[in-house]
SEDO-279695 format. One record per atom (N, C-alpha, C): residue in one letter; atom name; x, y, z. Coordinates in Angstrom, 1 decimal, padded with zeros to 4 digits. Layout:
N
+------+------+--------+--------+--------+
: resn : name :     xx :     yy :     zz :
+------+------+--------+--------+--------+
:    A :   CA :      X :      Y :      Z :
...
+------+------+--------+--------+--------+
END
This chain:
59
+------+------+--------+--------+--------+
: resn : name :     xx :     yy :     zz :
+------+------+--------+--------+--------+
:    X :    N : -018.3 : -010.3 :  026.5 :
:    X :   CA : -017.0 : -010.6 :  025.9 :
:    X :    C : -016.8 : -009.8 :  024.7 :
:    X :    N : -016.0 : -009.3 :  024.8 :
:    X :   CA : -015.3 : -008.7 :  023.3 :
:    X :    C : -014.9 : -009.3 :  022.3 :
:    X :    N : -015.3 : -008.8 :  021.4 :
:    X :   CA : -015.0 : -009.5 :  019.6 :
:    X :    C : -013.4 : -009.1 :  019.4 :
:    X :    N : -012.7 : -010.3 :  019.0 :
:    X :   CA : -011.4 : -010.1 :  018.7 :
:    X :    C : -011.3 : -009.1 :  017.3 :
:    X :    N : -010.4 : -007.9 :  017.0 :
:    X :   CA : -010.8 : -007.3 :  016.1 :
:    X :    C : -008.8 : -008.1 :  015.1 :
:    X :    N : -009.5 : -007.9 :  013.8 :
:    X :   CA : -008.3 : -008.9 :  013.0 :
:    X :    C : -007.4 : -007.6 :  012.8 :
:    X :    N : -005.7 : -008.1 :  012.2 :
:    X :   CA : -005.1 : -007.3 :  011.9 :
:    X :    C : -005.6 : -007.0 :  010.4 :
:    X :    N : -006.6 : -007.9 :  009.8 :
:    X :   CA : -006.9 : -007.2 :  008.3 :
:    X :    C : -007.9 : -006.1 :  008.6 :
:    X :    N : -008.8 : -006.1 :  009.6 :
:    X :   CA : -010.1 : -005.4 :  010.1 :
:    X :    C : -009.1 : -004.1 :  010.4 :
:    X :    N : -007.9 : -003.9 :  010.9 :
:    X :   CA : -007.6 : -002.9 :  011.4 :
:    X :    C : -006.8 : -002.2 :  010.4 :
:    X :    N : -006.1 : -002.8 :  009.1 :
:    X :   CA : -005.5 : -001.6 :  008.7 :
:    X :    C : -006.0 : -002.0 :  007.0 :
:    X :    N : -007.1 : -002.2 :  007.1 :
:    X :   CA : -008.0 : -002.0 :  005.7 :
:    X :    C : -008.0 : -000.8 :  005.4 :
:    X :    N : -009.1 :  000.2 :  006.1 :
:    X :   CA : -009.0 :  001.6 :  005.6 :
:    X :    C : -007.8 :  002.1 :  005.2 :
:    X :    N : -006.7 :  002.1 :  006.5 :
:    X :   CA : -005.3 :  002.6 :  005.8 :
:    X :    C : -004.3 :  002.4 :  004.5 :
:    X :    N : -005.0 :  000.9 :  004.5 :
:    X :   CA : -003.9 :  000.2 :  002.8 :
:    X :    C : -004.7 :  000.8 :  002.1 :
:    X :    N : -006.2 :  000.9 :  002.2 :
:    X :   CA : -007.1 :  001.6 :  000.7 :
:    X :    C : -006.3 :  003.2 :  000.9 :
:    X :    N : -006.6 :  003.5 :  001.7 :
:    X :   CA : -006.3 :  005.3 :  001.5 :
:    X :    C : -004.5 :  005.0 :  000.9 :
:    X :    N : -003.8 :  004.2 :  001.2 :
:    X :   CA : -002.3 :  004.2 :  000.9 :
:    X :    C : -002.3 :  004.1 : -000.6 :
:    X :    N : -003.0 :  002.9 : -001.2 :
:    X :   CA : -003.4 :  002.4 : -002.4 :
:    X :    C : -003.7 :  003.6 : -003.3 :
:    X :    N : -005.1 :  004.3 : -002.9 :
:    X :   CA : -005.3 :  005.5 : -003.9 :
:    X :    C : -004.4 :  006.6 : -003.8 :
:    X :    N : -004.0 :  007.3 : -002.6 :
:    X :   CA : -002.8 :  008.2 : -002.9 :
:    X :    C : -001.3 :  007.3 : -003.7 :
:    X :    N : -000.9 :  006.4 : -003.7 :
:    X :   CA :  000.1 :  005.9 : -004.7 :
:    X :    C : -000.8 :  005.7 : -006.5 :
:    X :    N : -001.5 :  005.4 : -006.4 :
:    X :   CA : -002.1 :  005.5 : -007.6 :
:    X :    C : -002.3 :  006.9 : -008.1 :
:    X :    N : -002.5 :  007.9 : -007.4 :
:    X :   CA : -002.8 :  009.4 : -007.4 :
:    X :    C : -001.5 :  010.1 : -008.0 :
:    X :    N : -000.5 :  009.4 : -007.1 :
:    X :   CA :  000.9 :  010.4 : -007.2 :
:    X :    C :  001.5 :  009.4 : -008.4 :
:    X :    N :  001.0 :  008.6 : -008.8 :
:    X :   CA :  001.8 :  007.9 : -010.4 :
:    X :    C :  001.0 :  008.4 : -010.8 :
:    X :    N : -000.3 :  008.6 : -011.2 :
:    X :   CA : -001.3 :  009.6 : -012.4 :
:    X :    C : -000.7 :  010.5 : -012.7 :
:    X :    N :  000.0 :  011.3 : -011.5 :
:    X :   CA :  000.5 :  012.6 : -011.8 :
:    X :    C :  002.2 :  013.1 : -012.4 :
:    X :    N :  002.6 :  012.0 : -012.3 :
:    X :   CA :  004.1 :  011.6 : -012.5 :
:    X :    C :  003.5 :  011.5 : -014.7 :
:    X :    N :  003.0 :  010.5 : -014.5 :
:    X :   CA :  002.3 :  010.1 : -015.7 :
:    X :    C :  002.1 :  010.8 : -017.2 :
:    X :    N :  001.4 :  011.8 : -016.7 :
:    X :   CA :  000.7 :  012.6 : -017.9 :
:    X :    C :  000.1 :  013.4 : -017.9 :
:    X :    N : -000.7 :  014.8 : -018.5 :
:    X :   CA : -001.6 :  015.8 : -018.7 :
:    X :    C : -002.7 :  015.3 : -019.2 :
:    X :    N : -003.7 :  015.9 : -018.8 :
:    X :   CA : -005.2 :  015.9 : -018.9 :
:    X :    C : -005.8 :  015.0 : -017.7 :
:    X :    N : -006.3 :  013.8 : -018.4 :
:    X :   CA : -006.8 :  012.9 : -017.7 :
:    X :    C : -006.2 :  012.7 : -016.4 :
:    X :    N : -005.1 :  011.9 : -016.7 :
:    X :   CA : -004.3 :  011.6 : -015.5 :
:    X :    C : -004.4 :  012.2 : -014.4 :
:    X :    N : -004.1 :  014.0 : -014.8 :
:    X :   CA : -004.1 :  014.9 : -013.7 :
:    X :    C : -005.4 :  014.9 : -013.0 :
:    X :    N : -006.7 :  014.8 : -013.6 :
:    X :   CA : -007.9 :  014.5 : -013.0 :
:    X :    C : -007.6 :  013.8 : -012.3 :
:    X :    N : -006.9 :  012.2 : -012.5 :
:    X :   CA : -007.0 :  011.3 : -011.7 :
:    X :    C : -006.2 :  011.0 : -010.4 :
:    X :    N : -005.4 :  011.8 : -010.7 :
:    X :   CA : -004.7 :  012.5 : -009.6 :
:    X :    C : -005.2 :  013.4 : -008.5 :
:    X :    N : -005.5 :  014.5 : -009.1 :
:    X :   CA : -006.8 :  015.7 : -008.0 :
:    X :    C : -007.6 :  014.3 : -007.2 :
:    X :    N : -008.5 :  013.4 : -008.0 :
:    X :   CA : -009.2 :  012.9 : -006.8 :
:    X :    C : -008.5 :  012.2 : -006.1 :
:    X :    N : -007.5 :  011.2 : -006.9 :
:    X :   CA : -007.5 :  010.1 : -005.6 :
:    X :    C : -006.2 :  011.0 : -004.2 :
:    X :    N : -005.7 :  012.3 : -004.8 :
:    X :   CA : -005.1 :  012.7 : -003.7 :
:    X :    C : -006.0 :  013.5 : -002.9 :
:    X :    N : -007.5 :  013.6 : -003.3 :
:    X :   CA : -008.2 :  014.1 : -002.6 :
:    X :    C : -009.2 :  013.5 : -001.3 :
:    X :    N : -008.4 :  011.9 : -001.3 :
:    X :   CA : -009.6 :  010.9 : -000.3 :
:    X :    C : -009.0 :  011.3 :  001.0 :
:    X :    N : -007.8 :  011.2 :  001.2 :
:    X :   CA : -007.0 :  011.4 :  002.3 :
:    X :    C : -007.4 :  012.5 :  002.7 :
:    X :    N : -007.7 :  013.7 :  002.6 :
:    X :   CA : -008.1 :  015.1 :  002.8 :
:    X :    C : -009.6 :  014.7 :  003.2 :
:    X :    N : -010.1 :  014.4 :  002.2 :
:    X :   CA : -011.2 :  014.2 :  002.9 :
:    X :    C : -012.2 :  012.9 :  004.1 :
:    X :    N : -010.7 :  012.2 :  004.1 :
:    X :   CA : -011.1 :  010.8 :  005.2 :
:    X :    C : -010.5 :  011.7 :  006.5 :
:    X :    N : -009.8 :  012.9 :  006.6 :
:    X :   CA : -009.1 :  013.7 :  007.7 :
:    X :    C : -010.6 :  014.3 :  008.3 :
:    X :    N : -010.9 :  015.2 :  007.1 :
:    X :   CA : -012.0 :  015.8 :  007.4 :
:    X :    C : -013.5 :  015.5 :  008.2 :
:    X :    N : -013.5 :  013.6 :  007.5 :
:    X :   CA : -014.4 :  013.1 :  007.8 :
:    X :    C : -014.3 :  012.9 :  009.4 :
:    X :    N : -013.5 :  012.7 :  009.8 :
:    X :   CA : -013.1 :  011.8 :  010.9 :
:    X :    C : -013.0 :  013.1 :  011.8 :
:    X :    N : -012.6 :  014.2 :  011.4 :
:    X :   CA : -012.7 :  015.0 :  012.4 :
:    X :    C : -014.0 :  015.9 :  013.0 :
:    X :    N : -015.0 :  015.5 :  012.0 :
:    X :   CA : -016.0 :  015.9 :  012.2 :
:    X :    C : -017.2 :  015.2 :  012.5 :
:    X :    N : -017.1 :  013.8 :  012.7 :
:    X :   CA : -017.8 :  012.9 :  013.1 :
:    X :    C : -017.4 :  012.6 :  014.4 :
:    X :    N : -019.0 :  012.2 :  015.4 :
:    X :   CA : -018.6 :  012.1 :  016.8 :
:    X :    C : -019.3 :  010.5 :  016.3 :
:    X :    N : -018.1 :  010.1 :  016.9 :
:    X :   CA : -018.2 :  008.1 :  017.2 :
:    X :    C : -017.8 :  007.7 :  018.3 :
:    X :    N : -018.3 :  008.7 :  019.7 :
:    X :   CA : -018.1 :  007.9 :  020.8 :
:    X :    C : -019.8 :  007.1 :  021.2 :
+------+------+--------+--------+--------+
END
């Protein structure tokens, strides 16, 4: 029998990745120095959750 999977089980990863790119693109709206760091990474998860996923075999 199959495990019912939840709608929170299913779009967790996507709110977090949504969550840090909106936090990323207000760092950047924001201010110089810091911010912009904080910007570079969190617009950098998305890129690299792409990457991740394309290069991992999970069949």
């Amino acid at each position: 029998m199959k495990r019912r999977t939840t709608l929170r089980a299913i779009f967790a990863a996507p709110a977090a990745i949504c969550a840090l790119s909106v936090v990323g693109l207000v760092s950047a709206l924001t201010g110089d120095g810091l911010p912009d760091v904080i910007a570079w990474a969190m617009l950098a998860v998305p890129m690299l959750v792409v990457i991740w996923a394309m290069t991992t075999d999970r069949s």
